[in-house]
Backbone as a chain_set.jsonl record, in Angstrom:
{"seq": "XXXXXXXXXXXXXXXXXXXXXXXXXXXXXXXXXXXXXXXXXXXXXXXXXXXXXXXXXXXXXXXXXXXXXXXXXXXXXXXXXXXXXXXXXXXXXXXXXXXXXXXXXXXXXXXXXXXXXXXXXXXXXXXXXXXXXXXXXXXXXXXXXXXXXXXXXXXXXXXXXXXXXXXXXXXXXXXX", "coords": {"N": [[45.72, 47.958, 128.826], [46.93, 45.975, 129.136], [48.857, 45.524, 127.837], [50.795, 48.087, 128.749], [50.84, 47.155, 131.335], [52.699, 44.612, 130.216], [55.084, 46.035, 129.241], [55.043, 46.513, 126.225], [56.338, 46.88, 123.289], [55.672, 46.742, 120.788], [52.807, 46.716, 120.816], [52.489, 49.366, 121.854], [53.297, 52.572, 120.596], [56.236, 55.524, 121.274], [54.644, 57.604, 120.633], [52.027, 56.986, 121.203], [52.854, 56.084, 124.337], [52.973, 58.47, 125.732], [50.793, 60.042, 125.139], [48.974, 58.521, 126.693], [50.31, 59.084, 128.918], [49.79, 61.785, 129.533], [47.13, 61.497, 130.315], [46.469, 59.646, 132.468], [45.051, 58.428, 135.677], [44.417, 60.895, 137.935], [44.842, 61.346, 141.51], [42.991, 62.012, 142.874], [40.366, 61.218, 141.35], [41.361, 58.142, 141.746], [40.81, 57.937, 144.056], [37.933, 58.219, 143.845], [37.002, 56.233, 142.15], [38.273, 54.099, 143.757], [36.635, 53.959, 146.096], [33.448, 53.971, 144.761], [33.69, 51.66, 144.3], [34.582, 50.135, 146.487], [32.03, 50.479, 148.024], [30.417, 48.456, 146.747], [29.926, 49.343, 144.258], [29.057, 48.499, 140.327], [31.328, 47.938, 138.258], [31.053, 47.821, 135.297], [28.84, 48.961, 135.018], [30.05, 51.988, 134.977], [31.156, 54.803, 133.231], [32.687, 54.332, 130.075], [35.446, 56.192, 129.763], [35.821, 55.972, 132.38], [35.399, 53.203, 133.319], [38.437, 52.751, 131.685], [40.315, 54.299, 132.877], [39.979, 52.808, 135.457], [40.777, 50.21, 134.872], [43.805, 51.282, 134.686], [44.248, 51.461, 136.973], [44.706, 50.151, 138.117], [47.262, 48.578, 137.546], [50.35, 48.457, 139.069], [52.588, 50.789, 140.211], [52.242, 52.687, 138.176], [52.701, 55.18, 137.136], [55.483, 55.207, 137.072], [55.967, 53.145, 135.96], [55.058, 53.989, 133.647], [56.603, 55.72, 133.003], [59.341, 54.813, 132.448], [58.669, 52.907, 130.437], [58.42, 55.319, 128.324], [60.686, 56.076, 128.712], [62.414, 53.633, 127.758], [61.23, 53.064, 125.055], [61.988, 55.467, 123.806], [65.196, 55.861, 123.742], [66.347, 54.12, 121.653], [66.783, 56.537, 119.447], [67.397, 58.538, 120.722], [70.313, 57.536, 121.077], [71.038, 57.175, 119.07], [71.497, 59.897, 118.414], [73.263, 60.737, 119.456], [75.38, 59.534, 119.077], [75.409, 60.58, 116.55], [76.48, 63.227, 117.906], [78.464, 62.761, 118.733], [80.618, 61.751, 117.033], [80.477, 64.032, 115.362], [82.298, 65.178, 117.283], [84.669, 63.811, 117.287], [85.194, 64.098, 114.877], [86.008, 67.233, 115.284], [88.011, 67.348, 117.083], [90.003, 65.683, 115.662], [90.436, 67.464, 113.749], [91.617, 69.412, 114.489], [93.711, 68.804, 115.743], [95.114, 68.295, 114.074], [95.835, 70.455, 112.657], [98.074, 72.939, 111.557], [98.284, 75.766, 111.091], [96.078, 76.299, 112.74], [97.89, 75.798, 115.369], [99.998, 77.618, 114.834], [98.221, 79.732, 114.993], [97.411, 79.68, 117.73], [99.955, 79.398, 118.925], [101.228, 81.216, 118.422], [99.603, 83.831, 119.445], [100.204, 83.176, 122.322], [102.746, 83.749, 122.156], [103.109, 86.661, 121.676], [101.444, 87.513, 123.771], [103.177, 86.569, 126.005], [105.269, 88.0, 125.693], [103.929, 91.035, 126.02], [103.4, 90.175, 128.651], [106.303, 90.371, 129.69], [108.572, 89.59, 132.489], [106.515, 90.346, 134.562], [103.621, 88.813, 136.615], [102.033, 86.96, 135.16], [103.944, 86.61, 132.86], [106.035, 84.44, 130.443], [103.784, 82.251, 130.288], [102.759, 79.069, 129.707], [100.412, 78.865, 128.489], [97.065, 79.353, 127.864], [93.457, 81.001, 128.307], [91.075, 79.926, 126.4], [89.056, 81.656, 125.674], [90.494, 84.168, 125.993], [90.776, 84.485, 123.292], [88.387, 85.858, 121.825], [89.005, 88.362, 123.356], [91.039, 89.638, 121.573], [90.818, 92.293, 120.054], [90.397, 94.133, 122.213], [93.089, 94.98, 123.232], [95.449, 97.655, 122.901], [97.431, 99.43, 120.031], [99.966, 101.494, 121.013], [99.695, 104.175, 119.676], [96.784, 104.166, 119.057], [95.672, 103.569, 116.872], [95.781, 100.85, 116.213], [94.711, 97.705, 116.414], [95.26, 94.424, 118.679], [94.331, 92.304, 117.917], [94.495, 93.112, 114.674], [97.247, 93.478, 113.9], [97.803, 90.831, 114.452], [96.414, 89.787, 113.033], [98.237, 90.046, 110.388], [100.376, 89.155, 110.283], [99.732, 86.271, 110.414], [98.939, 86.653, 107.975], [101.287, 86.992, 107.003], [102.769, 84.693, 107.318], [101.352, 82.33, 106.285], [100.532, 83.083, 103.207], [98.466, 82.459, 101.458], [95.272, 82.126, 100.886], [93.519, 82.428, 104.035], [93.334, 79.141, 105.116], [92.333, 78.286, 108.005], [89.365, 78.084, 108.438], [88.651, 76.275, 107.05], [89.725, 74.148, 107.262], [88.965, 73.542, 109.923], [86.113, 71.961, 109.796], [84.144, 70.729, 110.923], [84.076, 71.638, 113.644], [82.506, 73.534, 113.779], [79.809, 72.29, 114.154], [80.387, 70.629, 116.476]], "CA": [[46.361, 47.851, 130.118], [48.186, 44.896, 129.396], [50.708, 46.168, 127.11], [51.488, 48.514, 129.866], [51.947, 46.022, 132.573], [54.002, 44.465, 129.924], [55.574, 46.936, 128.52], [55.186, 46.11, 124.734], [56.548, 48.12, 122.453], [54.655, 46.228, 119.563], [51.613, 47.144, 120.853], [52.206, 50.709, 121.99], [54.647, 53.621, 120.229], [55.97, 56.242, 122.146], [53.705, 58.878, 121.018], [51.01, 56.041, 122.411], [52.712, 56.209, 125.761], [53.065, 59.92, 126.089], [49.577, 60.153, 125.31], [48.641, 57.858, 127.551], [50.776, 59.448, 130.348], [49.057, 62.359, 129.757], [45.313, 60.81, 131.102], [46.637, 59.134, 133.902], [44.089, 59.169, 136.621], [44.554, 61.865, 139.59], [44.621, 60.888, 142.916], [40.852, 62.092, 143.676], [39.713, 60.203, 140.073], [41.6, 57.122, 142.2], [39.975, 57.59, 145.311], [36.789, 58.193, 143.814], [36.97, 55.012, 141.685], [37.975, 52.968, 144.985], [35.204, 54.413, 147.268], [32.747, 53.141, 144.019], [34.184, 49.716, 143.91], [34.428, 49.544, 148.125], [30.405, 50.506, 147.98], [29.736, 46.992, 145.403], [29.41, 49.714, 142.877], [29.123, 47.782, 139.453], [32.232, 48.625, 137.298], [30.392, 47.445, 134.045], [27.799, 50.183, 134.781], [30.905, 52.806, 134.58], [31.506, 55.172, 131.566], [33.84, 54.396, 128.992], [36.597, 56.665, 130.448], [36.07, 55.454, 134.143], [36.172, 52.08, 132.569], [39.552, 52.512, 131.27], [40.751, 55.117, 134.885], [39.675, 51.389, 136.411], [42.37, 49.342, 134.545], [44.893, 51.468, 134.857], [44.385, 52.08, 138.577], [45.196, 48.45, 139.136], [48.644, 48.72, 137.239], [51.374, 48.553, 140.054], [53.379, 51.317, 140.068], [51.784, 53.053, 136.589], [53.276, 57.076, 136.674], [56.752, 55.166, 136.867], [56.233, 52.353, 134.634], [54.959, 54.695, 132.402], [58.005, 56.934, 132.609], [60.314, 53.934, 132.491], [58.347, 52.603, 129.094], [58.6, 56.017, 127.373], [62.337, 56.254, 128.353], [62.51, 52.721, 127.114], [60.705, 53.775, 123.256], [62.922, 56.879, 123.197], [66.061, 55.367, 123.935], [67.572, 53.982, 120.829], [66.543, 57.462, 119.218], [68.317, 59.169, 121.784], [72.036, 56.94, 121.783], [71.219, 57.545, 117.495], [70.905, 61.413, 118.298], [73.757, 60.954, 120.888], [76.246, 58.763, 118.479], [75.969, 61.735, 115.47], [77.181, 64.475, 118.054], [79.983, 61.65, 119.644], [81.161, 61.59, 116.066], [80.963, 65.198, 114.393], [83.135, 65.705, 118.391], [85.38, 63.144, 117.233], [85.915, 64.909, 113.715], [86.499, 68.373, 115.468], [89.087, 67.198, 117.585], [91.366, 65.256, 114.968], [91.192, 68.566, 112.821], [92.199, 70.475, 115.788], [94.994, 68.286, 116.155], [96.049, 67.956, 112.447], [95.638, 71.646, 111.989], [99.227, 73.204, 111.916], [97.029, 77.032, 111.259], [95.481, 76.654, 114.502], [98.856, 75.566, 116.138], [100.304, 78.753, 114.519], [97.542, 81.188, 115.136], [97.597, 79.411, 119.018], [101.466, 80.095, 119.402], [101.777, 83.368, 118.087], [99.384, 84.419, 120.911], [100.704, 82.886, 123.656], [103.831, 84.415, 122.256], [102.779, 87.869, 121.886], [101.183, 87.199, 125.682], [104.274, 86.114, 126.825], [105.864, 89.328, 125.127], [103.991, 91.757, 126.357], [103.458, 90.459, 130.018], [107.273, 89.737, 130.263], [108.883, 90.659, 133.572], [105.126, 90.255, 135.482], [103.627, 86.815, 137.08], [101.531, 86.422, 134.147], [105.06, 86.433, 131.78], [106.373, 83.168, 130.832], [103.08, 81.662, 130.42], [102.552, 78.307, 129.15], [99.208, 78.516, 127.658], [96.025, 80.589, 128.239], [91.996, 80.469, 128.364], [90.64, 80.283, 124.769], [87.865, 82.54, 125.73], [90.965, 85.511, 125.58], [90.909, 85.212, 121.86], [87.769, 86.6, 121.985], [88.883, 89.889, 123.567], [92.253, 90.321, 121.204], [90.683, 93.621, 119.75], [90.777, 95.314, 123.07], [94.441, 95.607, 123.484], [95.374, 98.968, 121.536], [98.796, 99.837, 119.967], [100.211, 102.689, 121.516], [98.986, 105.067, 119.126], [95.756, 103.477, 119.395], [95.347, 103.248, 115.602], [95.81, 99.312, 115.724], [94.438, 96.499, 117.887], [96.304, 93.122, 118.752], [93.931, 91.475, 116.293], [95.057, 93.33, 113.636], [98.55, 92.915, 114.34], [97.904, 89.641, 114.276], [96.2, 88.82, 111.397], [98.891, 90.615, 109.276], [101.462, 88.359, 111.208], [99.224, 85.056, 109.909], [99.35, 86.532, 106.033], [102.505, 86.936, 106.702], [103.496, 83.522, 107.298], [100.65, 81.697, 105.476], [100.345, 84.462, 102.12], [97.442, 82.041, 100.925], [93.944, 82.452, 101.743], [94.044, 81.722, 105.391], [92.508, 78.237, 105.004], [91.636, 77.73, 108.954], [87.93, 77.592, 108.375], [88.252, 74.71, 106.088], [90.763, 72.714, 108.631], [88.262, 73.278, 111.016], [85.221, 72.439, 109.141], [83.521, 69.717, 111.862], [84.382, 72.526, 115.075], [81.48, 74.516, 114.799], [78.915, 70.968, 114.344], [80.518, 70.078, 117.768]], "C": [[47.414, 46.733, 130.118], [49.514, 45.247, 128.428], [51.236, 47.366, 127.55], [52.337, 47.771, 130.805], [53.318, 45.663, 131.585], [54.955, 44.646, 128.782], [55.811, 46.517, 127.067], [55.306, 47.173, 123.554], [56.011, 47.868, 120.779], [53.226, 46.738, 119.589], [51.152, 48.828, 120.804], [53.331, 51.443, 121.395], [54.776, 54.249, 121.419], [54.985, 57.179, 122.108], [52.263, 58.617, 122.003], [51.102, 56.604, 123.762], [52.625, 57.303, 126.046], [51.475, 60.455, 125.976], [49.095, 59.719, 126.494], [49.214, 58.259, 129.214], [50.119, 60.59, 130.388], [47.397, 62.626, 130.487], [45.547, 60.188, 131.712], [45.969, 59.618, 134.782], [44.699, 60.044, 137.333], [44.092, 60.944, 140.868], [43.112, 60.884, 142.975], [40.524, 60.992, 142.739], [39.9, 58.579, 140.781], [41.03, 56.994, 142.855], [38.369, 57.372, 145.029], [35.991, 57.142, 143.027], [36.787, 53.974, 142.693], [36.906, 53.179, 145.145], [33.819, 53.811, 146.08], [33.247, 51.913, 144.3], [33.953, 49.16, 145.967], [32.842, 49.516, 148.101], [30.022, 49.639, 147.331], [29.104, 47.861, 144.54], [29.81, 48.452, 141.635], [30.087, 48.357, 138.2], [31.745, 48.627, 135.85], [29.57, 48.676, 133.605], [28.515, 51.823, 134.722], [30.672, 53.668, 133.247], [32.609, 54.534, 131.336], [35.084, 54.69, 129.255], [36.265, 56.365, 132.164], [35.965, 54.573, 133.831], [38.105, 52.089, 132.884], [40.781, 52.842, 132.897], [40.794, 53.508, 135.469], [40.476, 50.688, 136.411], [43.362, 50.013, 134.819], [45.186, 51.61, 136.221], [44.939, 50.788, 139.151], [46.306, 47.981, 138.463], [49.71, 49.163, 138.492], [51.983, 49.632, 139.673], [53.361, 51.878, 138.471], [52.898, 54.259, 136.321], [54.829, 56.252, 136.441], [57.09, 53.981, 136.057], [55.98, 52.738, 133.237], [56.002, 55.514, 131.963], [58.992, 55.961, 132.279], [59.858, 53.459, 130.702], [58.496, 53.677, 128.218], [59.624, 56.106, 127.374], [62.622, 54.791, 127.285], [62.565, 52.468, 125.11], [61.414, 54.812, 122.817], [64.349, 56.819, 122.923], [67.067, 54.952, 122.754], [67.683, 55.647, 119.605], [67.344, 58.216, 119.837], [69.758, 58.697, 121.988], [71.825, 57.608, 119.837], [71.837, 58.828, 117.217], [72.817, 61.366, 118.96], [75.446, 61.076, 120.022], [77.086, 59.89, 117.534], [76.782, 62.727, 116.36], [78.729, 63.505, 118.157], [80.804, 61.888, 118.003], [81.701, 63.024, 115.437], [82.254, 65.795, 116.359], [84.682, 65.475, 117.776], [86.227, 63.665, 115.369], [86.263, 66.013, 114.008], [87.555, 68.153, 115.915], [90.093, 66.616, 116.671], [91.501, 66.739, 113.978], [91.658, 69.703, 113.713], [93.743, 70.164, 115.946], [95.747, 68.154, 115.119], [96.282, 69.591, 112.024], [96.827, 72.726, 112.426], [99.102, 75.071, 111.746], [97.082, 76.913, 112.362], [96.661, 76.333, 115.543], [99.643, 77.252, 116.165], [99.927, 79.692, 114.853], [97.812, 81.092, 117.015], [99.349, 80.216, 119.626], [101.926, 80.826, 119.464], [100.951, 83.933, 119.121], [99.547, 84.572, 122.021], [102.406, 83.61, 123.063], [104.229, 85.737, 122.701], [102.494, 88.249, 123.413], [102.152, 87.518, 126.361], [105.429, 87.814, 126.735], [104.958, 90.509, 125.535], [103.587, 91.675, 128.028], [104.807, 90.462, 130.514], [107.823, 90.619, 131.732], [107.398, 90.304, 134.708], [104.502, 88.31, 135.286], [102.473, 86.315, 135.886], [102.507, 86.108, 132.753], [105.308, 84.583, 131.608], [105.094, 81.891, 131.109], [103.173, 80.146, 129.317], [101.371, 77.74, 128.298], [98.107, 79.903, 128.54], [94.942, 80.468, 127.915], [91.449, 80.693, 126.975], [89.545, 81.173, 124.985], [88.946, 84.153, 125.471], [91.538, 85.98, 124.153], [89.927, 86.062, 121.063], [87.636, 88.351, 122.317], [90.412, 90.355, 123.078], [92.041, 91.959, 120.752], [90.711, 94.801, 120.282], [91.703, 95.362, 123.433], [94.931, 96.415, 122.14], [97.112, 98.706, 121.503], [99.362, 101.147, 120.559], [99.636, 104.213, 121.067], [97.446, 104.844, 119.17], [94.962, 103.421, 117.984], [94.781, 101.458, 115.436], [95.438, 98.202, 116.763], [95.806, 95.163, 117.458], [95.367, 92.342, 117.929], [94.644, 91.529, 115.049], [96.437, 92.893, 113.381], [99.011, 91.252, 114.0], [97.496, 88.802, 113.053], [97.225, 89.144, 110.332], [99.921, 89.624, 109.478], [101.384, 86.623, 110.254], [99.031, 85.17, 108.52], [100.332, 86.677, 106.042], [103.504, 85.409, 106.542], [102.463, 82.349, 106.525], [99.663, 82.949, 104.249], [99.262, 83.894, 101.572], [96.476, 81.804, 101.776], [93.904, 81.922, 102.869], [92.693, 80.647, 105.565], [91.851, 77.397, 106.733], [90.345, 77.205, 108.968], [87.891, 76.265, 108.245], [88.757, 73.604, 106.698], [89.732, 72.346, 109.472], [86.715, 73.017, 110.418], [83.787, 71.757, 110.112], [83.555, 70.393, 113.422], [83.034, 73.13, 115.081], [79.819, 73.204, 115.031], [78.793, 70.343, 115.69], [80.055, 70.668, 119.015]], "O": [[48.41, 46.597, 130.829], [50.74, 45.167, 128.492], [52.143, 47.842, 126.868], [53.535, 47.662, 131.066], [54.471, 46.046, 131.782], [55.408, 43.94, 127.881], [56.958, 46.151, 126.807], [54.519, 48.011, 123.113], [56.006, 48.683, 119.857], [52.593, 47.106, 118.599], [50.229, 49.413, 120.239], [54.438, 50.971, 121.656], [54.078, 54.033, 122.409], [54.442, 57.624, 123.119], [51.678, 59.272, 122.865], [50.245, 57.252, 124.363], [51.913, 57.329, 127.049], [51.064, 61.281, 126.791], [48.786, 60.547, 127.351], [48.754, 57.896, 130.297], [49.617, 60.686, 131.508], [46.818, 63.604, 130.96], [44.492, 59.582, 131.903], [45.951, 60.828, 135.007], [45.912, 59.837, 137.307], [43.203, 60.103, 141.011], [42.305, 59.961, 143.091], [40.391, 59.861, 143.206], [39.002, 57.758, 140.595], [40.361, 55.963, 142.786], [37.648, 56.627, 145.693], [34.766, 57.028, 143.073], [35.836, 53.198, 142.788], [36.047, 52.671, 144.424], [33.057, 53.07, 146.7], [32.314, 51.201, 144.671], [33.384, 48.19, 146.467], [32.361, 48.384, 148.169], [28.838, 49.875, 147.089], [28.025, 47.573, 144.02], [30.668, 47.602, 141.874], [29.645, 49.099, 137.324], [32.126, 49.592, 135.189], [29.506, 49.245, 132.515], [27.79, 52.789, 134.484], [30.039, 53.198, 132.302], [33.422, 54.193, 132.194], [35.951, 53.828, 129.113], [36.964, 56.977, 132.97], [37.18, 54.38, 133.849], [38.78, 51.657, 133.818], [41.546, 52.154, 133.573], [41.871, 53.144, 135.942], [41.069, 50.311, 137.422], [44.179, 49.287, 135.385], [46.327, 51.868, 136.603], [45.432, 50.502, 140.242], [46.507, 46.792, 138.711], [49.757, 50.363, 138.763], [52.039, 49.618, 138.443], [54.248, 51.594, 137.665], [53.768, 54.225, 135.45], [55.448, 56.742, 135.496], [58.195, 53.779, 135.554], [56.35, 52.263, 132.163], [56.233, 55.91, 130.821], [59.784, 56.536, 131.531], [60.677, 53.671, 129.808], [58.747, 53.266, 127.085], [60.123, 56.252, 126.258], [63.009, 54.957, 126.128], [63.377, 52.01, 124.306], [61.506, 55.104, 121.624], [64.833, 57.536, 122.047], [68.258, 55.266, 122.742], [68.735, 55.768, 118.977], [68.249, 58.603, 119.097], [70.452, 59.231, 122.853], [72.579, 58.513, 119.481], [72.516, 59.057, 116.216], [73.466, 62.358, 118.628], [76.309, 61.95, 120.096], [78.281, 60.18, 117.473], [77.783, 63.186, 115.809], [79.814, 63.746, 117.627], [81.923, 62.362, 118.198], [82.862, 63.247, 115.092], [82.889, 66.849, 116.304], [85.589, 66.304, 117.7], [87.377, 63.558, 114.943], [87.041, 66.409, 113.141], [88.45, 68.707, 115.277], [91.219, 67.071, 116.871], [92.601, 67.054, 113.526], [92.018, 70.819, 113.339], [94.678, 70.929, 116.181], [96.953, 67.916, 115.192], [96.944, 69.835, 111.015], [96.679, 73.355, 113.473], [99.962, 75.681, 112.381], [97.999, 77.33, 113.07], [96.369, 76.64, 116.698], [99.817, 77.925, 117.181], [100.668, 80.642, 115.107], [98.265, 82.053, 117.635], [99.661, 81.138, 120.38], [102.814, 81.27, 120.192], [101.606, 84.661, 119.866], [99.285, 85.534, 122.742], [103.15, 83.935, 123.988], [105.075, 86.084, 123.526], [103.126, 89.057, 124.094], [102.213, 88.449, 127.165], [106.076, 88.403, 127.6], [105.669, 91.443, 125.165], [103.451, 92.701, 128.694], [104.867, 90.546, 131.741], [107.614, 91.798, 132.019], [107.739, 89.956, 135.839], [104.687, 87.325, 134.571], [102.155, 85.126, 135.9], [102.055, 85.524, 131.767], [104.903, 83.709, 132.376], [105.249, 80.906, 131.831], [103.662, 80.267, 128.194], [101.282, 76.685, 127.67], [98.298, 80.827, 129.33], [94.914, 79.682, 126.968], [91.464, 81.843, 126.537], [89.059, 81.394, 123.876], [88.442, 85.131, 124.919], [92.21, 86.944, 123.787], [90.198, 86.748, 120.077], [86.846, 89.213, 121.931], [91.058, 91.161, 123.747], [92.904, 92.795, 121.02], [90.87, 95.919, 119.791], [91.602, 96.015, 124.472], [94.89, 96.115, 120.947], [97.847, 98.156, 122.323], [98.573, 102.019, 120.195], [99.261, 105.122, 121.809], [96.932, 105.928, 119.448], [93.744, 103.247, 117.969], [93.822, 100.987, 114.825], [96.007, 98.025, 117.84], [96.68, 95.01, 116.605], [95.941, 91.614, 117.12], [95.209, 90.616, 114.447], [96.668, 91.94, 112.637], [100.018, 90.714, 113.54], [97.889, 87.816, 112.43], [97.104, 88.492, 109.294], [100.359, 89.255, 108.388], [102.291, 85.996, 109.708], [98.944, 84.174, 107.802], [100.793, 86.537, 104.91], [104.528, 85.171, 105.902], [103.089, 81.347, 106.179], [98.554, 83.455, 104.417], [98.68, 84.774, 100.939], [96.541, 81.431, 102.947], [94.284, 80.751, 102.874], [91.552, 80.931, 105.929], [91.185, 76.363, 106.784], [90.102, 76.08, 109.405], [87.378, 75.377, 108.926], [88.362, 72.438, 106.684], [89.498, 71.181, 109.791], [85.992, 73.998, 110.59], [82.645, 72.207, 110.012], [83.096, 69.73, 114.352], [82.412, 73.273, 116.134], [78.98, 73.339, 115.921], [77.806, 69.764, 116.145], [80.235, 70.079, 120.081]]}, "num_chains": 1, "name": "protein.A"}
């Protein structure tokens, strides 16, 4: 009980406290502890586990010092956990930005876009939701032999004739 009150992380791990938050008395177990102790029941003459129910019942504010001590034990675990994504973020974005591919494959769509809404209030666009590179395969060619994927990838061996090394630019994008 005392390396609850004060909160010692020498004494207790977290799996300790999480245990330990788990057997936290119940209300009734509380009341029915008081109502012994108001009657000059003899706490000594207790079990073992109503013993222990006894100490912790006289911890101020336990369910939330207990939640406060396991956040406490979890905590540098959690900025550790936090730090690796902050980082593999921080490697997707500079190869996003170094990656003259993904500028290419980006521009030629918004070009094409721009080319076949021209004339209509979607023409003349300046950019567009990356979720509609997802649905390039459903715009057909007239004959309906060829999608705007295709089209497009022939477009991107056309102007980069070696293995189209996007993946590898982007190799920290899908980590993020």
């Amino acid at each position: 009980a005392r390396a609850i009150v004060r909160m010692d992380a020498r004494a207790l791990t977290y799996d300790d406290v999480v245990a330990v938050r788990s057997y936290l008395p119940t209300e009734d177990e509380v009341a029915l502890l008081e109502a012994f102790e108001a009657g000059g029941g003899d706490v000594a003459k207790l079990a073992p586990p109503d013993v222990h129910f006894w100490h912790l019942m006289r911890i101020p504010l336990l369910q939330r010092r207990m939640d406060a001590f396991a956040y406490l034990l979890a905590f540098d675990s959690r900025v550790r956990a936090v730090r690796g994504t902050i980082k593999a973020i921080q490697l997707a974005c500079e190869e996003v930005l170094r990656s003259e591919e993904l500028r290419f494959v980006l521009a030629t769509v918004l070009g094409v876009g721009n080319t076949l809404n021209e004339g209509t209030f979607a023409g003349n666009a300046r950019g567009f939701k990356i979720e509609l590179l997802l649905r390039l395969n459903e715009v057909k060619s007239m004959d309906g032999k060829t999608d705007l994927l295709q089209h497009l990838s022939g477009r991107f061996h056309a102007e980069f004739p070696t293995p189209f090394a996007l993946p590898a630019a982007l190799a920290h994008a899908g980590s993020a």
